[in-house]
C-alpha positions as YAML, in Angstrom:
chain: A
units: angstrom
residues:
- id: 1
  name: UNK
  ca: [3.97, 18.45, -9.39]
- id: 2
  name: UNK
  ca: [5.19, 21.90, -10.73]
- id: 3
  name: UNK
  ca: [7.81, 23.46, -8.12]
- id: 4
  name: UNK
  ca: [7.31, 27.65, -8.48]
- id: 5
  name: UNK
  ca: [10.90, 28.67, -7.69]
- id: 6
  name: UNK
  ca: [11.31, 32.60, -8.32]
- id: 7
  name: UNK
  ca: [14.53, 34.61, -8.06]
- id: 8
  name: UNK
  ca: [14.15, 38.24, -6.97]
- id: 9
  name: UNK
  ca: [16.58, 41.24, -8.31]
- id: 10
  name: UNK
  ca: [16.84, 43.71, -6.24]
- id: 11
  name: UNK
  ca: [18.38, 46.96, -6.81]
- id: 12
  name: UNK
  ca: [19.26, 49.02, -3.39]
- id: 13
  name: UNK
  ca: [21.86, 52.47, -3.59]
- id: 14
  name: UNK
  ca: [24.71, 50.24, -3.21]
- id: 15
  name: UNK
  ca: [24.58, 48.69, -6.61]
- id: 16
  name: UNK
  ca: [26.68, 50.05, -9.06]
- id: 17
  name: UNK
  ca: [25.59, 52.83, -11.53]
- id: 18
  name: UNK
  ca: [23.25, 52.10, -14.22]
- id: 19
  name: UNK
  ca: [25.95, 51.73, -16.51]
- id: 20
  name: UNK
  ca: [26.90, 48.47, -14.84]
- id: 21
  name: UNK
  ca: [23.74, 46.50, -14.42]
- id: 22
  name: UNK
  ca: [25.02, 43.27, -16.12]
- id: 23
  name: UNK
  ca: [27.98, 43.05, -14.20]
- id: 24
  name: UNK
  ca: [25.96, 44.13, -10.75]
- id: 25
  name: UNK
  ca: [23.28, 41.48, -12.12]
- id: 26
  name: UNK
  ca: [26.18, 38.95, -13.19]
- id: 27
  name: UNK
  ca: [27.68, 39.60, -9.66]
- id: 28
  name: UNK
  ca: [24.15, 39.02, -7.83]
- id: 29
  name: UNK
  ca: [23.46, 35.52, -9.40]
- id: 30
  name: UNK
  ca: [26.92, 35.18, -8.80]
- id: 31
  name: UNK
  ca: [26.70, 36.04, -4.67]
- id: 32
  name: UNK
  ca: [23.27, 34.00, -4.54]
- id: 33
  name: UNK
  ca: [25.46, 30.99, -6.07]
- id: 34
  name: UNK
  ca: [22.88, 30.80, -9.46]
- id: 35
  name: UNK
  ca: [24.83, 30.79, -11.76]
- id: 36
  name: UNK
  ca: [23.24, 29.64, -14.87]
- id: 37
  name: UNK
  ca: [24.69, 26.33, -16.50]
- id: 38
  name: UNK
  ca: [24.81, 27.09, -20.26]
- id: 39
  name: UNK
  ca: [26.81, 23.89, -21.02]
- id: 40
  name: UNK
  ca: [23.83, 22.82, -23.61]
- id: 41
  name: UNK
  ca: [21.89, 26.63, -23.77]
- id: 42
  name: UNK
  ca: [22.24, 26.53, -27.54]
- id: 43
  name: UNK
  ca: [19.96, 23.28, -27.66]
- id: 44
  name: UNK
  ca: [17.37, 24.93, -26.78]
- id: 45
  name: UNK
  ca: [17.49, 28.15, -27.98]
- id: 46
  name: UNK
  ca: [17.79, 26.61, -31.18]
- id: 47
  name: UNK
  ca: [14.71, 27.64, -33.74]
- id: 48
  name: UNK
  ca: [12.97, 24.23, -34.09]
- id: 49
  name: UNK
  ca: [13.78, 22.00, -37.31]
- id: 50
  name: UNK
  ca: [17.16, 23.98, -37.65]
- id: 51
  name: UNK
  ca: [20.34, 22.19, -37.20]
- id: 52
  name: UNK
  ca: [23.42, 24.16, -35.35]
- id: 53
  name: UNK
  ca: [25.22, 24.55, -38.54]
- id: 54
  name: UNK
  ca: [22.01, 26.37, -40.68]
- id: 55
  name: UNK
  ca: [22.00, 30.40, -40.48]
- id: 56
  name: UNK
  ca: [18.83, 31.50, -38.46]
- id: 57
  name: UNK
  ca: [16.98, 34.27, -40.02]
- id: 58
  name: UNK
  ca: [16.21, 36.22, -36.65]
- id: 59
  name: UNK
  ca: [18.58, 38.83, -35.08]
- id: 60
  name: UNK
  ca: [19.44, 36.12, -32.54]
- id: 61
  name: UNK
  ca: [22.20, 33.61, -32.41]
- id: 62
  name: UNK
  ca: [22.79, 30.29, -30.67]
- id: 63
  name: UNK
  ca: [25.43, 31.74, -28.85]
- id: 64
  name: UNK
  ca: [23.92, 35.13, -27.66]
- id: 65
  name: UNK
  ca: [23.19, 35.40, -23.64]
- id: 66
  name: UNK
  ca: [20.09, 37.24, -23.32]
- id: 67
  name: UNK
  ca: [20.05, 40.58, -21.47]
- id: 68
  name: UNK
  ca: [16.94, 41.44, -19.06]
- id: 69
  name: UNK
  ca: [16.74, 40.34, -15.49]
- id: 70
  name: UNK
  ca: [13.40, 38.99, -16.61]
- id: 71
  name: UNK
  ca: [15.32, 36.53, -19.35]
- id: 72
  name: UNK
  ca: [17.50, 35.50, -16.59]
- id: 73
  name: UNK
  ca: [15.10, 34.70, -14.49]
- id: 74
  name: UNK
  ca: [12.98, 32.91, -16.59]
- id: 75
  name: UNK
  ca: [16.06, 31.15, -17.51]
- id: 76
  name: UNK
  ca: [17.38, 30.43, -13.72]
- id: 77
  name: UNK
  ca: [13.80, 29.14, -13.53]
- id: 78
  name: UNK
  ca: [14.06, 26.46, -16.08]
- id: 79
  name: UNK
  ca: [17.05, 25.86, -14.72]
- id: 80
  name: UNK
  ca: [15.66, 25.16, -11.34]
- id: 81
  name: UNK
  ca: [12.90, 22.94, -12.68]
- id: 82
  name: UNK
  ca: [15.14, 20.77, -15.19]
- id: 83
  name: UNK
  ca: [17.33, 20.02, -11.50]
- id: 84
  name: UNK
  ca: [13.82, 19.25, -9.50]
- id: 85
  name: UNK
  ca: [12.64, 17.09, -12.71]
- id: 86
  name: UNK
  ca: [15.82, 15.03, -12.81]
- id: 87
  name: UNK
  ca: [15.72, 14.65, -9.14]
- id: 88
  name: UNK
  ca: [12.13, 13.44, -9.25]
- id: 89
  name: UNK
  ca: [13.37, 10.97, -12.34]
- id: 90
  name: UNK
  ca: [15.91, 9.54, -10.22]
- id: 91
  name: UNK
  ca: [13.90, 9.38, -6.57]
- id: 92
  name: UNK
  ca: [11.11, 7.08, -9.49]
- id: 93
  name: UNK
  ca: [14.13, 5.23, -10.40]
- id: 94
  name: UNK
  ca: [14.92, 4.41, -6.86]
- id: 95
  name: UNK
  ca: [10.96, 3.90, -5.96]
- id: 96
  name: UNK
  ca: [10.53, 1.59, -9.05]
- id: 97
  name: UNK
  ca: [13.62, -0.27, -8.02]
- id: 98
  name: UNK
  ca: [12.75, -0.76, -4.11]
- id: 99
  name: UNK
  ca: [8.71, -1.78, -5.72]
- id: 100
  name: UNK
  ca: [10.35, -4.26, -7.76]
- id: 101
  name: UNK
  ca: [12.72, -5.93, -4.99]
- id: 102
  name: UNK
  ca: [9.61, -5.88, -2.82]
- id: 103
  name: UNK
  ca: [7.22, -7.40, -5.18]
- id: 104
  name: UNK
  ca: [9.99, -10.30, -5.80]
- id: 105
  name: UNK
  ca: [10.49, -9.96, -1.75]
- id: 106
  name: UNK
  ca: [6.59, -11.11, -2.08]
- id: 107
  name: UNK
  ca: [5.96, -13.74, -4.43]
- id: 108
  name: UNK
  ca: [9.14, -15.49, -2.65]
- id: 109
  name: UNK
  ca: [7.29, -15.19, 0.57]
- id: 110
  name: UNK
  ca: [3.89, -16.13, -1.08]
- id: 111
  name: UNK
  ca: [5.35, -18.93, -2.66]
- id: 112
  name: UNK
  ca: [6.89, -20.24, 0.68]
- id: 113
  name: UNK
  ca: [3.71, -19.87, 2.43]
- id: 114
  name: UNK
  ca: [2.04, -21.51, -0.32]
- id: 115
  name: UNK
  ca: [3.99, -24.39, 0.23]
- id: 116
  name: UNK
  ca: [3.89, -24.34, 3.81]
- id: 117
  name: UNK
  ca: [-0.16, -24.53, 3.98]
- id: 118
  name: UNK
  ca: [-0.35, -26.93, 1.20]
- id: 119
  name: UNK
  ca: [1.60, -29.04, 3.17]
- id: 120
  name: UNK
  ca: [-0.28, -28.50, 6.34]
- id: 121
  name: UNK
  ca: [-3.07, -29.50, 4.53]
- id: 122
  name: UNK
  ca: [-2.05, -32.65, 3.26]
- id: 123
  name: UNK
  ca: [-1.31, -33.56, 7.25]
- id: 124
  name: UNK
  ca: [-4.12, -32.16, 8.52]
- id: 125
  name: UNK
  ca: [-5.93, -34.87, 5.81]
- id: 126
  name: UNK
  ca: [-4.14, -37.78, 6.97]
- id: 127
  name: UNK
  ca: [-4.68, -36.76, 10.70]
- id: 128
  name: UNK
  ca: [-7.92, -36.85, 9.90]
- id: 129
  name: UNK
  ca: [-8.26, -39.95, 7.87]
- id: 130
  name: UNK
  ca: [-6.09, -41.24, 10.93]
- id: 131
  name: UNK
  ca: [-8.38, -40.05, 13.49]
- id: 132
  name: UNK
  ca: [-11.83, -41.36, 11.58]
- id: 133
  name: UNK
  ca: [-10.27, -44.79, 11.85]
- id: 134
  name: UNK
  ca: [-9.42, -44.39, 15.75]
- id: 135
  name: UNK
  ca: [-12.92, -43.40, 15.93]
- id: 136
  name: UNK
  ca: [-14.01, -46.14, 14.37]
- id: 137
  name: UNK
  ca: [-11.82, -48.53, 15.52]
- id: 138
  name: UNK
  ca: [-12.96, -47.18, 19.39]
- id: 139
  name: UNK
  ca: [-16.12, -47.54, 18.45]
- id: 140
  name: UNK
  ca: [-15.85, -51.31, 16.91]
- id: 141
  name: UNK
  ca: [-13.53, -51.88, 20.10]
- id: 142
  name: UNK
  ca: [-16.37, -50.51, 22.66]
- id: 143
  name: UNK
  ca: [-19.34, -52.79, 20.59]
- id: 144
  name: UNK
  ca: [-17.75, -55.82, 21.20]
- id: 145
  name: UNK
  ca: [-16.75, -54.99, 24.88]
- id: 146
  name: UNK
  ca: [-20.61, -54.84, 25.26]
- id: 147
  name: UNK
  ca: [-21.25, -57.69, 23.68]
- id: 148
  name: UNK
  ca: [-18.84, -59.72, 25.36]
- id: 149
  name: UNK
  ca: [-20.41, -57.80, 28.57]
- id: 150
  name: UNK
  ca: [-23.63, -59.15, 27.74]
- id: 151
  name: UNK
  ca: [-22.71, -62.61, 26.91]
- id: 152
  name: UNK
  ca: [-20.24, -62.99, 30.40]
- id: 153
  name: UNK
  ca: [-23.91, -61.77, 32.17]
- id: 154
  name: UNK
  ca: [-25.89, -64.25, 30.42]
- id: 155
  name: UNK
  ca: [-23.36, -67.22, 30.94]
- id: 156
  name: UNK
  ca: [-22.64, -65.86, 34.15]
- id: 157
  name: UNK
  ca: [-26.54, -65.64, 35.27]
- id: 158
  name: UNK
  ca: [-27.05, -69.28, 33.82]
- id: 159
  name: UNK
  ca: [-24.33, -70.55, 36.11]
- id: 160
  name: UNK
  ca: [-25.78, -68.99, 39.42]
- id: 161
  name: UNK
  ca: [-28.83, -70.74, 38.26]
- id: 162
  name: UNK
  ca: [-27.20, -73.88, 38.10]
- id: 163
  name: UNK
  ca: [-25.62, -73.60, 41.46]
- id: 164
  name: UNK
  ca: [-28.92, -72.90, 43.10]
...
């Protein structure tokens, strides 16, 4: 996402003369605190495929500052987005490094709830293995209570008969 950064000269009556534009223009960039880092300007002024040490054909040299506000604008400009293109390489730095610690913050906690229902689902199968035999063991337990009902009424009935 392109950042549009402009600088604005402005000439009012209490510049200096004409004579002195670079130094009032110098003195400007210099008040507005942009000044212009030309620690590696010869890189890329450079004409392309031309080392440092081969003569360039052009009236130009590696060293020469240009001269027109518009140059130096253009210039503070590129300036301004090389600073907001290193600051947006280090803030993805930062963002890949804080994605990465929370994608292994993840598949630690995915892995530990893994584990955690994989075990709840091993109980939950012997609760209910456990339980299907209580059923069935009720269910045995209640059959013979019947039966053992029925056969104290029948042996119970026989010996009212007998007492009669």
């Amino acid at each position: 996402m392109p950042l549009n950064t402009t600088v604005e000269y402005v000439v009012t009556p209490t510049d200096p003369p004409v004579g002195d534009v670079q130094d009032a223009r110098t003195a400007y960039i210099q008040d507005k605190g942009l000044i212009p880092d030309y620690g590696d300007y010869s890189a890329w002024q450079r004409t392309p495929g031309l080392k440092s040490s081969d003569s360039v054909s052009s009236h130009h040299t590696a060293t020469e500052r240009p001269t027109s506000p518009e140059t130096e604008i253009v210039r503070l400009q590129i300036k301004a987005r090389r600073k907001t293109l290193q600051q947006y390489q280090k803030m993805q730095a930062k963002l890949v490094s804080a994605n990465l610690e929370a994608m292994g913050g993840i598949q630690q906690n995915e892995s530990e709830v893994h584990d955690e229902v994989t075990a709840l689902l091993e109980q939950y199968e012997k609760f209910r293995g456990a339980i299907g035999n209580i059923r069935h063991q009720s269910e045995e337990s209640v059959r013979k209570a019947r039966v053992e009902l029925e056969e104290t009424r029948i042996s119970t009935s026989q010996e009212l008969e007998q007492m009669e």
